[in-house]
Every structure is written in structure tokens, then in C-alpha cells.
N, C-alpha and C positions, 0 to 999 in steps of 0.2 A: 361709657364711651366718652371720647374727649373730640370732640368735634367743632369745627367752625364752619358753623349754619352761614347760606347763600348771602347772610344781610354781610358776612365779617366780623360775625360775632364770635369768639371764642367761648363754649359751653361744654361741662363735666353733665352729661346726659347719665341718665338712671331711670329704672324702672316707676320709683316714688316718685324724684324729683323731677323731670319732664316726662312724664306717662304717653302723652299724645308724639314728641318727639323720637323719644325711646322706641316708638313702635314703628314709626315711618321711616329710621332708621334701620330696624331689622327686617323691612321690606326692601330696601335699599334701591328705590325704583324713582323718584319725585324728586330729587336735585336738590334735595333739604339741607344739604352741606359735606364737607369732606372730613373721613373723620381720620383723625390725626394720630387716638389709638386707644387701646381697650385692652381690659381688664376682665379675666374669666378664670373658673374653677375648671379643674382638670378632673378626670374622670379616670378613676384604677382601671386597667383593663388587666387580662391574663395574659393576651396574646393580637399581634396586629401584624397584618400584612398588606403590602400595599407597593405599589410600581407600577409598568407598565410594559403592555405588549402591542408591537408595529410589526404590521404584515402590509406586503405589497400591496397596491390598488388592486389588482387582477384577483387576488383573494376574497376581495369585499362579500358577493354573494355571499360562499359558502362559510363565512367567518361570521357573516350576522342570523346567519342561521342557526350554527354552534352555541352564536352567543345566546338566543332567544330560548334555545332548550336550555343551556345552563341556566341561565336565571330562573326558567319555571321548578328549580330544581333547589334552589341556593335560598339558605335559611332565611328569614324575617332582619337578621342583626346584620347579614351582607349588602354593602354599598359596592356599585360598579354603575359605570359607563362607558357610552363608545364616544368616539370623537374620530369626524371622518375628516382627516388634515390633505392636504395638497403640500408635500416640500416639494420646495425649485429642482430640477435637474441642475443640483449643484455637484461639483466633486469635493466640495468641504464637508456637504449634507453625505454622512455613514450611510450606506445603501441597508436595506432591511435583512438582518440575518436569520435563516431557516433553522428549525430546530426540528430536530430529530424525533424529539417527545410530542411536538405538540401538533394536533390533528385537529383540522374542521370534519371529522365523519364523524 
């Protein structure tokens, strides 16, 4: 990682080379510095799906229930979260569209 730690220092961060920084950075919690940019291996996959789904407030209950059996359901290698947002009563903000397929029962 290519970071400039809190003193202004510009530093090429690595596991060998700063061990203790390296790792305070991949906790990313202690104001150690900002990092400017990074270098990583990629990983073959077969297949990846990924987006997202907005349901009205009024739905929350029975949506985090749906969500709670699916996930006791959904293999080891599946990543999901919920994120409970608040948009403005705006008329720029797209109002939430219903889908025919999809069911909180």
C-alpha cells in the first residue's frame, strides 16, 4: 500500500517491509495515515453476482425476517448485508419499485 502516515510522510507499506504498519492499516481504525493506493492479486472466480434490493420503510419488519431465514440457508462462500437508509422525500430520489417475484413470506 502507498500511504502518507499522519506525520506527512509518504511510505510503500508491505507486509515484510512495515509489518506493524501494514497491519494497522488493514485494521484501518487508528488514523495511521491515508492511503493513497494499493496493489493486490485477483482471484479466478466462476461466477459473481452482486446489486442491490430497496423496499419501502413499511416493509422493514417482514423483509428482515425473509432476510434472516435466507441467510440461515445461504452457503459459507455467500456475502450479504442489510443497510437500513432513510432517502429525503425527494422527487429526484426514484420512489422504491415492487416486484412481482419477490416475496417477504
Amino acid at each position: 500500500m502507498d500511504v502518507v502516515t499522519a506525520d506527512g510522510v509518504p511510505r510503500h507499506v508491505t507486509p515484510d517491509g512495515e509489518p506493524d504498519l501494514y497491519w494497522a492499516l488493514l485494521g484501518g481504525r487508528d488514523n495511521v495515515g491515508i492511503v493513497t493506493g494499493m496493489e493486490f492479486g485477483l482471484v479466478a472466480v466462476s461466477g459473481l453476482y452482486g446489486g442491490g434490493l430497496f423496499f419501502d420503510a413499511e416493509q422493514t419488519p417482514g423483509l428482515l425476517d425473509a432476510y434472516r431465514r435466507w441467510t440461515a440457508t445461504a452457503p459459507v462462500e455467500m456475502n450479504s448485508s442489510v443497510a437500513l437508509l432513510p432517502f429525503p422525500d425527494d422527487p429526484q430520489v426514484p420512489a422504491p419499485s415492487s416486484c412481482s417475484r419477490c416475496s417477504t413470506r
